[in-house]
C-alpha positions as CSV (number, residue, x, y, z in Angstrom):
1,X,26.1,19.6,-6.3
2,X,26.3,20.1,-9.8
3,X,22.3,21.8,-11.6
4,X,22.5,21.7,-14.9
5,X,19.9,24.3,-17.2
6,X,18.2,23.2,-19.9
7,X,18.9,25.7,-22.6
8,X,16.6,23.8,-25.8
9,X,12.9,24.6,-25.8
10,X,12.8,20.9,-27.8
11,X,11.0,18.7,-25.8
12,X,12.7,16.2,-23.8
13,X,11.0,13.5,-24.2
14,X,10.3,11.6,-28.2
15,X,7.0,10.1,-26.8
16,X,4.7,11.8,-24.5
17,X,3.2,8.9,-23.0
18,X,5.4,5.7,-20.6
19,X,3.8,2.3,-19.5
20,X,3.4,1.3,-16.0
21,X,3.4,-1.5,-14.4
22,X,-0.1,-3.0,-15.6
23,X,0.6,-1.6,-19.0
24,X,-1.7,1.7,-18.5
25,X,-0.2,4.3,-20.4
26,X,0.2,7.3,-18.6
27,X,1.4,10.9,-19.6
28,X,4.9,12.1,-18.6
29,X,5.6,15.5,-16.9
30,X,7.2,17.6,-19.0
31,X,10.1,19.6,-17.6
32,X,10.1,23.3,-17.6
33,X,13.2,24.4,-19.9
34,X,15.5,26.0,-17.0
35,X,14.2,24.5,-14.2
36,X,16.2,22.9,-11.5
37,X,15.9,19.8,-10.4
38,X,17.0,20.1,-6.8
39,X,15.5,22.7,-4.0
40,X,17.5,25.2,-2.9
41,X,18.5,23.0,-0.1
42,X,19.9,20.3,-2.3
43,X,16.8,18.0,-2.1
44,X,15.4,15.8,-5.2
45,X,11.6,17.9,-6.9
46,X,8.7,16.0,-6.4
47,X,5.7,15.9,-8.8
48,X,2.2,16.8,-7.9
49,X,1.4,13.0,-8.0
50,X,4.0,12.7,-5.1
51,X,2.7,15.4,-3.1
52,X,-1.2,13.8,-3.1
53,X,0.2,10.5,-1.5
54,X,0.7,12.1,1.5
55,X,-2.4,12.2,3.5
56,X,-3.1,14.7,5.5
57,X,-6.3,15.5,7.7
58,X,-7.6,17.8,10.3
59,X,-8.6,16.3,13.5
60,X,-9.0,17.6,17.0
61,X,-7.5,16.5,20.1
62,X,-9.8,14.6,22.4
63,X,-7.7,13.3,25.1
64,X,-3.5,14.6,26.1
65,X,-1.7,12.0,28.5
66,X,2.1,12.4,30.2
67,X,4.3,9.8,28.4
68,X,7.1,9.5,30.6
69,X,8.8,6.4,29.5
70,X,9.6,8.4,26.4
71,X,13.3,9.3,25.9
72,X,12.6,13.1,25.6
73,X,9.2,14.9,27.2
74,X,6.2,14.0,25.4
75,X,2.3,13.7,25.5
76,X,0.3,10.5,24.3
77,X,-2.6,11.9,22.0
78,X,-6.0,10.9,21.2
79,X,-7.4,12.7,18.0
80,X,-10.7,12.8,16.1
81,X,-11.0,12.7,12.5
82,X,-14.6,12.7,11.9
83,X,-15.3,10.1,10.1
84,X,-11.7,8.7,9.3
85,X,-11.8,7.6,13.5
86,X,-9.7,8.3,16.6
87,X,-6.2,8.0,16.2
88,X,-3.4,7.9,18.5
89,X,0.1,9.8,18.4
90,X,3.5,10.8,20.4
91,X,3.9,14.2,20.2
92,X,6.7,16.1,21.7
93,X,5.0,19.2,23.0
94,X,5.7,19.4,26.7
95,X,7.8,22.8,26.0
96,X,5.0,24.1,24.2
97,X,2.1,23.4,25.1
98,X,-0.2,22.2,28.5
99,X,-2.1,19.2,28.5
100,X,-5.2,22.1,29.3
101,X,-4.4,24.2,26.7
102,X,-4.3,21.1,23.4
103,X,-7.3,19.2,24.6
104,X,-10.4,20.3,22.5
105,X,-7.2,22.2,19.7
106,X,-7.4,21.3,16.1
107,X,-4.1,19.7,14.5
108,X,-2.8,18.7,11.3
109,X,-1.3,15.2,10.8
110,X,-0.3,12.6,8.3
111,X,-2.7,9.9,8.5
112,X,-2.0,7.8,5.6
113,X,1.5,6.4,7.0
114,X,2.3,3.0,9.0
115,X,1.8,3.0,12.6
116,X,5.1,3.5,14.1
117,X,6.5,1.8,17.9
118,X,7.8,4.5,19.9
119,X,8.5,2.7,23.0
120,X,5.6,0.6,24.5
121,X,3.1,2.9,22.1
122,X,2.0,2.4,18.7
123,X,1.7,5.9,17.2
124,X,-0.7,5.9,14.4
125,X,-0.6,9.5,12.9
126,X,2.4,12.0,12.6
127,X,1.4,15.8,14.0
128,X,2.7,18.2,11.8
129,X,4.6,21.3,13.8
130,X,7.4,24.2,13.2
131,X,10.0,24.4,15.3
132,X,10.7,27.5,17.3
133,X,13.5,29.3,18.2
134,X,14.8,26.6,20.5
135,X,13.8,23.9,18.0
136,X,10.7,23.0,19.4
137,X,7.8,22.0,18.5
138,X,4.7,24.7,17.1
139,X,1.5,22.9,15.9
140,X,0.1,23.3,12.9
141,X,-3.5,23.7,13.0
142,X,-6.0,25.7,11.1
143,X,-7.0,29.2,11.6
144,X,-11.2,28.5,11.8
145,X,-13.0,26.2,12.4
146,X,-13.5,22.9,9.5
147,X,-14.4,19.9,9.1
148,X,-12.8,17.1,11.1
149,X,-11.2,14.8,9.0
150,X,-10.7,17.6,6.3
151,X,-7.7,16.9,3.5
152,X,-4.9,19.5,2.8
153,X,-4.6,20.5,-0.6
């Protein structure tokens, strides 16, 4: 992978302002003279604008299920985001957590993408976790109490 440094404090661009599609004009991001492009992990930057597509809400589990036509161990949720409704994922949290101990948790979860088929369920949000030591799964949630159906910023 080859980063290359900007070393001219010029700016980049000759106009500060591209059309979209619809012909609004919007106002490009300047780069930051020496700033890489990539992370440090070799992935593309994304803008601000990027980052605020993705969705993602507090809600709190209502109702944990066994799912055990999944291929690995998993748990069929139910979780409420206030008023943004009851939504339904696959989570694989068996090594983690008990059915007991998630019902009435709060979780963080992408709410904004497609519902997705995994097997004979239609998951409808993605439940954001950490993996572990072994590589499983540690919720995200928040540390008190808010609003359900809350947006990260």
């Amino acid at each position: 992978m080859k980063v290359v440094f900007r070393t001219s404090l010029k700016p980049r661009f000759k106009r500060p302002f591209s059309k979209t599609a619809g012909g609004k004009r919007r106002r490009k991001e300047p780069e930051i003279p020496g700033e890489p492009t990539f992370t440090s992990l070799g992935e593309k930057m994304i803008s601000a604008e990027d980052f605020h597509k993705v969705e993602m809400r507090v809600g709190r589990i209502i109702d944990v299920q066994d799912y055990p036509e999944a291929r690995n161990p998993a748990y069929k949720l139910t979780i409420d985001f206030g008023s943004f409704g009851i939504k339904k994922s696959s989570a694989q949290l068996c090594s983690n957590y008990s059915k007991e101990e998630l019902i009435g948790g709060s979780v963080i979860a992408v709410t904004n993408f497609h519902p997705k088929q995994i097997g004979n369920f239609m998951s409808q949000v993605l439940v954001l976790g950490l993996p572990d030591e072994k590589g499983e799964c540690i919720l995200l949630k928040p540390e008190k109490e808010v609003e359900l159906g809350s947006r990260v910023y």
